[in-house]
C-alpha positions in Angstrom: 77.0 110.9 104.3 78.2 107.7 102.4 76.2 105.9 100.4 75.3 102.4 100.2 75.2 100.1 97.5 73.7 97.0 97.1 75.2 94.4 95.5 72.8 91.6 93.6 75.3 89.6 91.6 75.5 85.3 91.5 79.2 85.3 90.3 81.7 85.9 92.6 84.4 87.2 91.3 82.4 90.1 89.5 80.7 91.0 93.2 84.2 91.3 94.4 85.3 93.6 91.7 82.4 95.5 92.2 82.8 95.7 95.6 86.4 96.7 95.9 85.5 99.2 93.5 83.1 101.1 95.0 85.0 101.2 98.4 87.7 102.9 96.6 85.0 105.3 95.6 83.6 106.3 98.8 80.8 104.5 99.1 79.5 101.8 101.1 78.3 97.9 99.9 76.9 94.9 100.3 76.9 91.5 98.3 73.7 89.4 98.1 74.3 86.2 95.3 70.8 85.0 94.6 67.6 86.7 94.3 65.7 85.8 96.5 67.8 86.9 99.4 68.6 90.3 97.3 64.9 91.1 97.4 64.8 90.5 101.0 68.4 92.9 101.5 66.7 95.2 99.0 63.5 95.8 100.7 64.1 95.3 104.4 67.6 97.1 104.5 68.5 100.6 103.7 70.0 100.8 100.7 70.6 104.3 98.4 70.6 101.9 94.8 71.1 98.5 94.2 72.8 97.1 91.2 71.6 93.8 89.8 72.0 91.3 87.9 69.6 89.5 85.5 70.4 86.2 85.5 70.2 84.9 89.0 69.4 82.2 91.1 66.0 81.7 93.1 64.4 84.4 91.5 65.8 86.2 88.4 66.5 90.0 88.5 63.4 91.5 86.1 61.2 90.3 89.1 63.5 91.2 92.0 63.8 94.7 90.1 59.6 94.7 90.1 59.4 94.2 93.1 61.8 96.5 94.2 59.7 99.2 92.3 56.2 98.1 94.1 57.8 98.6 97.2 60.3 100.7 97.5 59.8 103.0 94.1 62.5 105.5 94.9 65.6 103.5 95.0 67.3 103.5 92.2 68.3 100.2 90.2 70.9 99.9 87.7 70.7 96.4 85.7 73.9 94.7 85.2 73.1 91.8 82.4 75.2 90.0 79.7 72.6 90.4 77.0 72.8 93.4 75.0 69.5 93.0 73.2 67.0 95.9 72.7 63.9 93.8 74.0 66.4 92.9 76.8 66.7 96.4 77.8 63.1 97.6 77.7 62.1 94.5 79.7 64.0 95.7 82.5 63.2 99.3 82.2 60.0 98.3 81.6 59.8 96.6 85.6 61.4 99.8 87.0 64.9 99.9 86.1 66.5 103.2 86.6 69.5 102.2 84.2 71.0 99.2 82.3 75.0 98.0 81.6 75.6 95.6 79.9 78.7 93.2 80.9 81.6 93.3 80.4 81.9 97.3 81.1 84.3 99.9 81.9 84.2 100.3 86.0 84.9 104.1 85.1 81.0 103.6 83.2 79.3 101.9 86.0 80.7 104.7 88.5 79.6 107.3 86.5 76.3 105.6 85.9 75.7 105.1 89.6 76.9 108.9 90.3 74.2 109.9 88.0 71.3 108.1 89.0 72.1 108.7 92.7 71.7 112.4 91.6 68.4 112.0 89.8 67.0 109.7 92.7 68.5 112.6 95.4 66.6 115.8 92.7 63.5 113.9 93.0 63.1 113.3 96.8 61.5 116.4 99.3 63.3 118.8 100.3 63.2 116.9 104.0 64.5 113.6 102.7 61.5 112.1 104.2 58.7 110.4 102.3 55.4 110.2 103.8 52.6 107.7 104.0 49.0 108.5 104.7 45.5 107.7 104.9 42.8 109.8 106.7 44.8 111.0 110.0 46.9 108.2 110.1 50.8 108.7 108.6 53.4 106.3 108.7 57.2 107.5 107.9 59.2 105.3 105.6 62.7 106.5 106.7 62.3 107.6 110.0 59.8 104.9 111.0 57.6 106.8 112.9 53.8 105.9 112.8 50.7 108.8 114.3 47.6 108.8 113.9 45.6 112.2 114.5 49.1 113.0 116.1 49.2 110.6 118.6 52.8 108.3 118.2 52.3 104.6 117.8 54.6 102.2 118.6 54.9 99.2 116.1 57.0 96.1 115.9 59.1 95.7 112.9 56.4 93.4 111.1 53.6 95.2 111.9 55.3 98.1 110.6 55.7 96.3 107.6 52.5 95.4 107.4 50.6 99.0 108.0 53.8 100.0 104.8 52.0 97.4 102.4 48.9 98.1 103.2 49.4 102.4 102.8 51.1 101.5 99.2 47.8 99.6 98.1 44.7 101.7 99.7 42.1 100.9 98.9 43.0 97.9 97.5 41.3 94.4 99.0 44.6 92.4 100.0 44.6 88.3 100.4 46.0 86.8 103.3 48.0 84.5 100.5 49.4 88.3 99.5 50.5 89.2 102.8 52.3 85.8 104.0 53.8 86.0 100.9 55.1 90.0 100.7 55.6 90.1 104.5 57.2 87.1 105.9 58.1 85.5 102.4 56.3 82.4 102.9 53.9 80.2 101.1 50.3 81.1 102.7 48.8 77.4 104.8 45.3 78.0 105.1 45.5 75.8 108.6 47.2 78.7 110.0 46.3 82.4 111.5 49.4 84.3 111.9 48.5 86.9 109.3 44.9 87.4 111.3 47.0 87.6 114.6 48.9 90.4 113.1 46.1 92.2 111.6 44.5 92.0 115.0 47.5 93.3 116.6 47.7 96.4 114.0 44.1 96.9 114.4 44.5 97.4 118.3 47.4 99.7 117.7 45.8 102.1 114.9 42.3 101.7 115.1 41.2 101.2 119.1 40.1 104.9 120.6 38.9 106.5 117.1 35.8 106.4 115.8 37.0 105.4 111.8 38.3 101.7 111.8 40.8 101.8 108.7 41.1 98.2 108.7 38.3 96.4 107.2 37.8 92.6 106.6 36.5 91.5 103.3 35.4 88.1 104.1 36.3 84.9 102.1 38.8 87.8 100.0 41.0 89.6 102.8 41.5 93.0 103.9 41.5 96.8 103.0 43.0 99.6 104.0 40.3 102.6 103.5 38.7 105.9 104.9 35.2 105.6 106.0 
């Protein structure tokens, strides 16, 4: 099955480089040029490791690559960055990283980089290729996007799948609706509106109507949690 690589890189000419590249490799790949719409790529498309740059438009790679690790902590990230500092380096391990290259390298490098940390993020997934999250009798599957609870399928649009993911990643957790307008639909939270209580109601319909314990609680004036009991 090929593999897909993502792409996070401002200048052009590198990107293509890159790109060509990795076709002549064997795998697949995208090209994203500023950060903020690599994040979005990154975490709403299916990607088997990204590589990213530091330096980047809209939102600089360290916090693309943190968020990157909040939410989707198994893809790998290799860090492509001029600077060849030490402090540099931890910094980005530090938000996740799996690896860091510093520019300009050797193609032959960053292929054998890649090949190596597609091999450690392939050793450490289950044997099913499937990862798993639940809460109580409720399970929601990242890759196969299939949602039960007590074994019953539920059927969920793409944001409120989205939704129920960031809310199984922090149980337990009380979440503001500034948080979700801002992790879900990437926008800056007006308090004038109620989308983000319109979709919670909608979830709560879908996973909590017909059983007896109501996952989704309101913490009033603070936001929600996602908890047992």
């Amino acid at each position: 099955m090929t593999k897909t690589i993502l792409i996070i890189e401002d200048d052009l000419r590198i990107a293509q480089n890159i790109y060509k590249v990795l076709h002549s490799e064997g795998f697949g790949a995208e090209i994203s040029r500023d950060g903020l719409s690599g994040k979005k790529m990154a975490l709403e498309g299916r990607y088997d490791l990204v590589l990213l740059d530091v330096n980047l438009p809209g939102l600089n790679g360290f916090e693309v690559c943190r968020q990157i690790g909040q939410f989707k902590p198994l893809l790998p990230v290799i860090m492509l960055t001029a600077y060849g500092e030490v402090e540099g380096k931890v910094e980005g391990l530090g938000k996740g990283a799996t690896d860091y290259i510093v520019k300009p390298f050797d193609f032959r490098e960053l292929i054998a980089r890649i090949n190596a940390a597609l091999r450690l993020s392939d050793a450490g997934m289950p044997e099913t290729g499937r990862r798993v999250l639940s809460i109580a009798d409720l399970q929601l599957n990242v890759d196969t996007k299939v949602v039960t609870r007590g074994g019953k399928f539920i059927g969920l649009t793409a944001k409120e799948f989205a939704l129920l993911e960031y809310f199984l990643l922090h149980p337990g957790m009380v979440i503001s609706k500034m948080d979700l307008a801002r992790n879900i639909w990437h926008l800056n939270f007006d308090p004038g509106t109620n989308f983000v209580e319109v979709y919670i109601n909608y979830l709560r319909k879908k996973i909590d109507r017909g059983f007896d314990v109501k996952l989704i609680q309101t913490r009033p004036g603070l936001g929600y949690i996602l908890m047992e009991g």
